[in-house]
N, C-alpha and C positions, 0 to 999 in steps of 0.2 A: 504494500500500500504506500511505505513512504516513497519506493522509487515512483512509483506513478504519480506520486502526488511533485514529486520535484523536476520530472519530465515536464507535467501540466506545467508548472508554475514557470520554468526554465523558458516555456513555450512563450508565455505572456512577456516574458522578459525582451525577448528580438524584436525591435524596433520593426513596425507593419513597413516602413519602407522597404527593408532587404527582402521582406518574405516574397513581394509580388504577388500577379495573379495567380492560383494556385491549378487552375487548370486552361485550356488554349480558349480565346476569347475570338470571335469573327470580328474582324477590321472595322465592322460597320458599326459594332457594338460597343466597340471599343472607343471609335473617335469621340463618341459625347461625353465619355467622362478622360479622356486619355490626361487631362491637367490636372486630375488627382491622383495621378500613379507616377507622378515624376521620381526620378530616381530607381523607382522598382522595374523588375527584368518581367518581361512578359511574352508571352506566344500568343503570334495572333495568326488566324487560317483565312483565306482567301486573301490576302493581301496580292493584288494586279501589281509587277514591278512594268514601269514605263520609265522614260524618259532617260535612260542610265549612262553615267561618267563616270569618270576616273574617280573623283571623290565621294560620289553618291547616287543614291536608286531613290526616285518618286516611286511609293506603294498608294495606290487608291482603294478605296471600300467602294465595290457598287452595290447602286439598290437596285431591285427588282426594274425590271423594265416597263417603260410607263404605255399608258393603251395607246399612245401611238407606234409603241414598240421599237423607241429609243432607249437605251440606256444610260442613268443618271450615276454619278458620281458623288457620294457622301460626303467624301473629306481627302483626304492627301497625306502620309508619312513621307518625312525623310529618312532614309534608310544608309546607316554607314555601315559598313560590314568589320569586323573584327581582322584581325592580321591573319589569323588560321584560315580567314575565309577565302584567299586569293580566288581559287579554281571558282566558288559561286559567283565571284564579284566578276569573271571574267566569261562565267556563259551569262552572265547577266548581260552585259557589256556586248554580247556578240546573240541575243535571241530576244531581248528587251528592250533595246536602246533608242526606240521610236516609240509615240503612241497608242501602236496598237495595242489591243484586248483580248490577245489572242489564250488560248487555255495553258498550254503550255509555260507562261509568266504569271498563274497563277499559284501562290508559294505559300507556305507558313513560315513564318520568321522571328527568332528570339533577341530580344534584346533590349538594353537598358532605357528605358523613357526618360526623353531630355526634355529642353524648353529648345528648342532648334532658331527659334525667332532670335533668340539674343545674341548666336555667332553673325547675326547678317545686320545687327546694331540696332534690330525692333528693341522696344521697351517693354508692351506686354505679350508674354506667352501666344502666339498665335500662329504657330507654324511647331506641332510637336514630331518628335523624330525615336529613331532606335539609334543607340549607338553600340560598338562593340556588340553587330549582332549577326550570327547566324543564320542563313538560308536552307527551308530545306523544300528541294523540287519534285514536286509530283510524279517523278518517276522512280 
């Protein structure tokens, strides 16, 4: 009983920042509270990678397709990949690197929620991102 009870307790002790979301979250679910999980490591599923460069990947959340049967766009992560990640950062770079929506650039992706807005000299929070994060491809 004491060890349970000093696991329990030990448990309350780690700061909810480090813990993160505890299970993978959809991109779309994610972007409305994404500026209360700053700092915490999180896995989010259907993230669309577009736009991709040397330094970074646009992930979009889409929503369902509208009756005119457009597809609408949620929100937008910036996405930095960790050092270990060269090889995803690089078919990212060579299967992503446009606009398109195509399935194959649709990923789950781990990693640390920043405030992205303040490296480009915004003031508030308006641009969140993953940093030091892992890709992982539908195949």
């Amino acid at each position: 009983m004491r060890v349970e009870c000093a696991v329990f307790l030990t448990g309350l002790l780690i700061p909810s920042a480090s813990r993160g979301l505890e299970a993978p979250s959809d991109v779309v679910a994610f972007l409305g509270a994404a500026r209360h999980h700053i700092g915490e490591r999180v896995t989010l599923e259907h993230c669309h990678l577009v736009y991709t460069t040397e330094e970074e990947i646009t992930c979009v959340g889409l929503l369902p397709k509208d009756a005119g049967g457009e597809v609408r766009m949620a929100g937008k992560l910036l996405i930095r990949v960790g050092p270990a990640e060269t090889s995803s950062h690089q078919r990212a770079l060579a299967h992503c690197a446009g606009g398109a929506l195509n399935g194959s650039c649709d990923v789950s992706v781990s990693g640390e929620v920043y405030d992205a807005a303040r490296s480009f000299g915004l003031d508030e929070a308006r641009l969140i991102g993953l940093r030091e994060a892992a890709i992982r491809w539908p195949d």
